[in-house]
C-alpha positions as CSV (number, residue, x, y, z in Angstrom):
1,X,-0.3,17.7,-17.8
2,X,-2.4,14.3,-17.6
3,X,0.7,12.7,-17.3
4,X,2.1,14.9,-14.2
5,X,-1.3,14.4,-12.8
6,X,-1.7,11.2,-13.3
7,X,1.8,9.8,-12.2
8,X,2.0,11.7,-8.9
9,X,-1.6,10.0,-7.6
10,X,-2.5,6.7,-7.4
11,X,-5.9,5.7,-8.7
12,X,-7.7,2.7,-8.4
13,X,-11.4,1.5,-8.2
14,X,-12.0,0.6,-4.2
15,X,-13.5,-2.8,-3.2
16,X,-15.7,-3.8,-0.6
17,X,-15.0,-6.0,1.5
18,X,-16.5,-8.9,4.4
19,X,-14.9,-9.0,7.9
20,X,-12.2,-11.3,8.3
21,X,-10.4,-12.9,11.6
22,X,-7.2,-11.5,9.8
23,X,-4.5,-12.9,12.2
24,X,-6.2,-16.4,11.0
25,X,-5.9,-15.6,7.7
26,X,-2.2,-14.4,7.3
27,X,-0.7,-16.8,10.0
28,X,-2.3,-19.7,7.5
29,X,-1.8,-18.1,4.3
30,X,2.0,-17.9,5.2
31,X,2.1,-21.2,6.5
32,X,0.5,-23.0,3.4
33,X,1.8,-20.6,0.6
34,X,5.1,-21.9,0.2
35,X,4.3,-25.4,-1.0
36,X,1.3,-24.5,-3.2
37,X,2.5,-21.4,-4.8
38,X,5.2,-21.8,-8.0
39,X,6.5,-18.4,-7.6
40,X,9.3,-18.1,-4.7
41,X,7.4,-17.0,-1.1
42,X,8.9,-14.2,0.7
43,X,11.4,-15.3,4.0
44,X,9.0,-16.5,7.0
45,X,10.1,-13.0,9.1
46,X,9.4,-10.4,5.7
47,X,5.7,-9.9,7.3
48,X,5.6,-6.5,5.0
49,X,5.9,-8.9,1.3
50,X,3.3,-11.4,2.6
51,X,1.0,-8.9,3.4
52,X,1.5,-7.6,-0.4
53,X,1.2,-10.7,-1.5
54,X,-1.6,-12.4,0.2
55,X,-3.3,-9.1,-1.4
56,X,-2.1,-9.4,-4.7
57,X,-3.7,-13.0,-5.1
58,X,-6.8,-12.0,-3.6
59,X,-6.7,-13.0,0.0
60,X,-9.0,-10.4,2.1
61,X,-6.4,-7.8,3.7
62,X,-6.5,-4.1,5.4
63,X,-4.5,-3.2,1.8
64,X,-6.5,-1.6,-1.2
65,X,-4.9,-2.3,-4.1
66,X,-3.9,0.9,-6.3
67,X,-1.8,1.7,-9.2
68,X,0.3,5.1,-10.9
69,X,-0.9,4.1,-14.1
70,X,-4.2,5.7,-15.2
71,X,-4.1,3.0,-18.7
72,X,-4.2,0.3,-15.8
73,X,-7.2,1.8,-13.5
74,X,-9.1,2.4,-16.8
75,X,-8.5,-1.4,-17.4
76,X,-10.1,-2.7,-14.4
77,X,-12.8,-0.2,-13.8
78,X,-14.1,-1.3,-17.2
79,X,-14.4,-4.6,-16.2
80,X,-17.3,-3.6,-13.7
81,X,-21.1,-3.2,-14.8
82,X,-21.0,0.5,-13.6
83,X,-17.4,1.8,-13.9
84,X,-15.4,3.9,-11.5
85,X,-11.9,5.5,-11.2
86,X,-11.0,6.5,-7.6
87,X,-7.8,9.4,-7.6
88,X,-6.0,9.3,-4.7
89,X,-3.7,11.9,-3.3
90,X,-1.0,9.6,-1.2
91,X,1.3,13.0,-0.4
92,X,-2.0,14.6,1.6
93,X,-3.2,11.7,3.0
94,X,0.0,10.8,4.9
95,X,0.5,14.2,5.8
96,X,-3.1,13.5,7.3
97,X,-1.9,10.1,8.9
98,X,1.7,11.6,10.4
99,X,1.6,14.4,12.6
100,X,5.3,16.4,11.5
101,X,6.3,17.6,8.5
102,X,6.4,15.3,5.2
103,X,8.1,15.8,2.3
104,X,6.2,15.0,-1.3
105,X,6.9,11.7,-2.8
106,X,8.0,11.3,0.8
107,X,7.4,7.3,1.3
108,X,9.1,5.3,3.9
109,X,10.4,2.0,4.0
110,X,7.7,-0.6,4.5
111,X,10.5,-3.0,6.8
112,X,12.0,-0.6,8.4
113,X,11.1,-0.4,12.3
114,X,12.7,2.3,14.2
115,X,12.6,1.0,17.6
116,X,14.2,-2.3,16.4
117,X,17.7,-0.5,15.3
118,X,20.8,0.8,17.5
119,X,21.0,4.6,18.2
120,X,23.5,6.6,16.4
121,X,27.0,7.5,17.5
122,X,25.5,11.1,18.0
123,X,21.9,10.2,19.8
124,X,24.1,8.0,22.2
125,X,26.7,10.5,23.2
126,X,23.4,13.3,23.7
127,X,22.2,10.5,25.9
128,X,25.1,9.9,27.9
129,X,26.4,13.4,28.6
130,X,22.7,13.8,30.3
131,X,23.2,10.6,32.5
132,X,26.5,12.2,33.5
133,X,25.0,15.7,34.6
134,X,24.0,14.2,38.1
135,X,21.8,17.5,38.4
136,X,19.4,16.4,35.8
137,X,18.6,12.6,37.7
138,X,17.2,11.9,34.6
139,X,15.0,8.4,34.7
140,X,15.4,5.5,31.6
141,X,12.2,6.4,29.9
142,X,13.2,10.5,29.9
143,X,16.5,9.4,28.6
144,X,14.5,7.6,25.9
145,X,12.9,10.8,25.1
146,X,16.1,12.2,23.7
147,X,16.5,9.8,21.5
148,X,14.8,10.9,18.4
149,X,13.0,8.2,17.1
150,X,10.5,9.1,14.4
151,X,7.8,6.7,13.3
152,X,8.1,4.7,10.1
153,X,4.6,5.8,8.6
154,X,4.8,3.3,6.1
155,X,6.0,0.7,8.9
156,X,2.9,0.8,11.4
157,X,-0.1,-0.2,10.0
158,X,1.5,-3.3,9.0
159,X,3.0,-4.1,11.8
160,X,-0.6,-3.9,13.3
161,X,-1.9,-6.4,10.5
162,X,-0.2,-9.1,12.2
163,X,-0.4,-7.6,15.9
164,X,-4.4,-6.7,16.3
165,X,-3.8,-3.3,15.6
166,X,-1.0,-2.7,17.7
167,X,0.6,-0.6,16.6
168,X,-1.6,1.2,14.3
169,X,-2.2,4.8,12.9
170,X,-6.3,6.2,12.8
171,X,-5.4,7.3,9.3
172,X,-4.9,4.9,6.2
173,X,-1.1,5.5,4.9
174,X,0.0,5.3,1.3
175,X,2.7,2.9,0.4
176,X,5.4,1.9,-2.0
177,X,5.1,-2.1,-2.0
178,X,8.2,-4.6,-2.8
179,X,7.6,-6.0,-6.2
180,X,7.1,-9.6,-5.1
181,X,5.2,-10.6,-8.0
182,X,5.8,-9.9,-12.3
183,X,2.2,-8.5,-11.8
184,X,2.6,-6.2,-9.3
185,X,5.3,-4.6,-11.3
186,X,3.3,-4.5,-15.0
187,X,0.4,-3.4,-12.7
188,X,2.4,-0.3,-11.1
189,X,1.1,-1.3,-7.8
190,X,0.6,0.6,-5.0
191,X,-1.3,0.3,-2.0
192,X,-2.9,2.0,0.8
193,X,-2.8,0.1,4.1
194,X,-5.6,0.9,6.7
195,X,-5.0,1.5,10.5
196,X,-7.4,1.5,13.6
197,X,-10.3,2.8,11.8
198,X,-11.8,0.8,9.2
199,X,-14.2,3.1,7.3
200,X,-13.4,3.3,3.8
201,X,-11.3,5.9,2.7
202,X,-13.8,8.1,1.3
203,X,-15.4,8.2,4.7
204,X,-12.4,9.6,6.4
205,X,-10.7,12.0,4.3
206,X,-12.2,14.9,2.0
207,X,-11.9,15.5,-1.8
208,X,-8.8,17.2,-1.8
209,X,-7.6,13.9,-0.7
210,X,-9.5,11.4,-2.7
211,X,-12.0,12.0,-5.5
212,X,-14.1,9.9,-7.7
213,X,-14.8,9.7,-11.3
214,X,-17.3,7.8,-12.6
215,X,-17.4,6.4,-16.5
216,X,-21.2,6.0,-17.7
217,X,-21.5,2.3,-18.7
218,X,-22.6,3.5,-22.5
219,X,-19.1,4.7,-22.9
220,X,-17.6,0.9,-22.2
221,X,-17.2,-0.6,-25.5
222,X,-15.8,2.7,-27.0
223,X,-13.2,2.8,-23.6
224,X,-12.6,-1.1,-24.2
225,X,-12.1,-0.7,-28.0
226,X,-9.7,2.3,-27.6
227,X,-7.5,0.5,-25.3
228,X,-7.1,-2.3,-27.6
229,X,-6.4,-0.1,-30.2
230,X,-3.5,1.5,-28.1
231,X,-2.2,-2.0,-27.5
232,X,-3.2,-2.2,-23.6
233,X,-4.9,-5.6,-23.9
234,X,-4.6,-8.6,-21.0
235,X,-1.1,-9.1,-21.2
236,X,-0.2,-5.4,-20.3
237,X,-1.6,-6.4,-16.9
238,X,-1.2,-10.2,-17.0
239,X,1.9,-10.8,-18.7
240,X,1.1,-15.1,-18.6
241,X,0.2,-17.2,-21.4
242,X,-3.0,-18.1,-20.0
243,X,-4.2,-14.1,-20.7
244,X,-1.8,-14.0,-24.0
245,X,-4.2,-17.2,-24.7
246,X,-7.2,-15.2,-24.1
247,X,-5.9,-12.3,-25.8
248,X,-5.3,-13.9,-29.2
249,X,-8.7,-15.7,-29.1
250,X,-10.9,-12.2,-28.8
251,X,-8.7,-10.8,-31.3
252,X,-8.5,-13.1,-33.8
C-alpha cells in the first residue's frame, strides 16, 4: 500500500528561492562547467541535461528537485529545523498543465521537440492530397493545421528556461530527468519544471494535486535513529567517500 502510494508520487520538501537573471546564469554555468567540473558535462546543444544538472549541484533554476523514494524525502526533510514532506501528484498535475487527454505514468521525452522533426509518410500524403484539391485553396499555415503536431509537455518549459519563457506552459509539468549524475540516480530524482507563472506550486494547484505533511521536530532523533538503523545513512544518497568518511565517523 505505502509502497504503491509512495512509488507512483513524487515527494520532496520545496525550497524557496531568490530571483535570478536565469539566461545569465545557465549561458555561464555551461560555459564554465566543463573545465571545473570532474564528472563528464553534457554536449553544448543537450540544453534539457544542463538544466538538470546546474540543479542538481545547486545552481538557482525554475526546477524543484523531487524524488520516488519516500526513505530519500524523509532523509532531507530531517535535516531542516522544522521538517516537511511535500507529496506530489505528477499524473494530475500534467493533466492540469496539457489540455488533451494523458495517460498515467504518461511522461514525455524531455529532448524531444515536435516542431524540430520531419512529418510522417502519412501526415505528408494528408497534406498533399489537400494542396491538390484546387477547391479547398488552402493557405501554408491551414495546411500546417493538418499536420498533427502535439506538444511535448515535458519539452516546453525547458525550452523556455533558456528562451525567456518562450515557449512556456502556465502550469508547472512533472518530469522524468536524464541521470547525468551517480546522485541523481541513488537520489531517484525527479523534477518538476515551472512555466510562465512562478508561484509555488502549492499556490497553483489544490490538494488533490499536492499535499503536505509535516513531521513535529520532537520526532527527529527517533526518525534519524530509525533510518540508520534500516541502513539509509549518507551514502544511500551520497554514494562518495567524502559522505562514507562522514558516515563512519558518527557511527563509530
Amino acid at each position: 500500500m505505502f509502497y504503491r502510494l509512495y512509488y507512483q508520487n513524487f515527494i520532496v520538501k520545496i525550497r524557496i528561492k531568490k530571483i535570478h537573471n536565469e539566461n545569465l546564469l545557465l549561458q555561464n554555468f555551461r560555459s564554465n562547467a566543463p573545465s571545473l567540473g570532474l564528472m563528464d558535462t553534457p554536449q553544448r546543444d543537450h540544453t534539457d541535461e544542463w538544466l538538470f544538472l546546474a540543479q542538481h549541484v545547486g545552481l538557482p533554476t525554475r526546477l524543484l528537485d523531487w524524488t520516488e523514494g519516500l526513505l530519500v524525502a524523509l532523509f532531507f526533510a530531517l535535516k531542516e529545523n522544522k521538517p516537511v514532506i511535500w507529496m506530489l501528484d505528477p499524473d494530475e498535475l500534467n493533466r492540469k498543465s496539457l489540455t488533451g487527454p494523458l495517460n498515467d505514468n504518461e511522461f514525455g521525452l524531455t529532448w524531444f521537440n515536435p516542431s524540430q522533426y520531419p512529418i510522417t509518410r502519412e501526415e505528408f500524403v494528408k497534406a498533399l492530397f489537400y494542396l491538390m484539391d484546387k477547391s479547398k485553396q488552402q493557405k501554408p499555415e491551414e495546411l500546417l493545421k493538418l499536420i498533427p503536431l502535439r506538444p511535448s509537455i515535458s519539452n516546453i518549459n525547458i525550452r523556455g528556461a533558456w528562451g525567456l519563457d518562450n515557449p512556456g506552459s502556465d502550469l508547472p509539468v512533472a518530469i522524468h530527468p536524464t541521470n547525468i549524475h551517480v546522485r541523481m540516480h541513488t537520489q531517484k530524482s525527479r523534477f518538476t519544471i515551472h512555466g510562465k507563472k512562478k508561484q509555488s506550486i502549492a499556490e497553483l494547484v489544490d490538494n488533490r494535486v499536492l499535499r503536505k505533511y509535516v513531521i513535529p521536530p520532537k520526532y527527529k532523533k527517533s526518525f534519524i535513529a530509525d533510518l540508520r538503523m534500516i541502513g539509509f545513512t549518507y551514502t544511500s544518497v551520497y554514494p562518495d567517500l567524502d559522505n562514507l568518511a562522514k558516515e563512519l565517523s558518527e557511527t563509530y
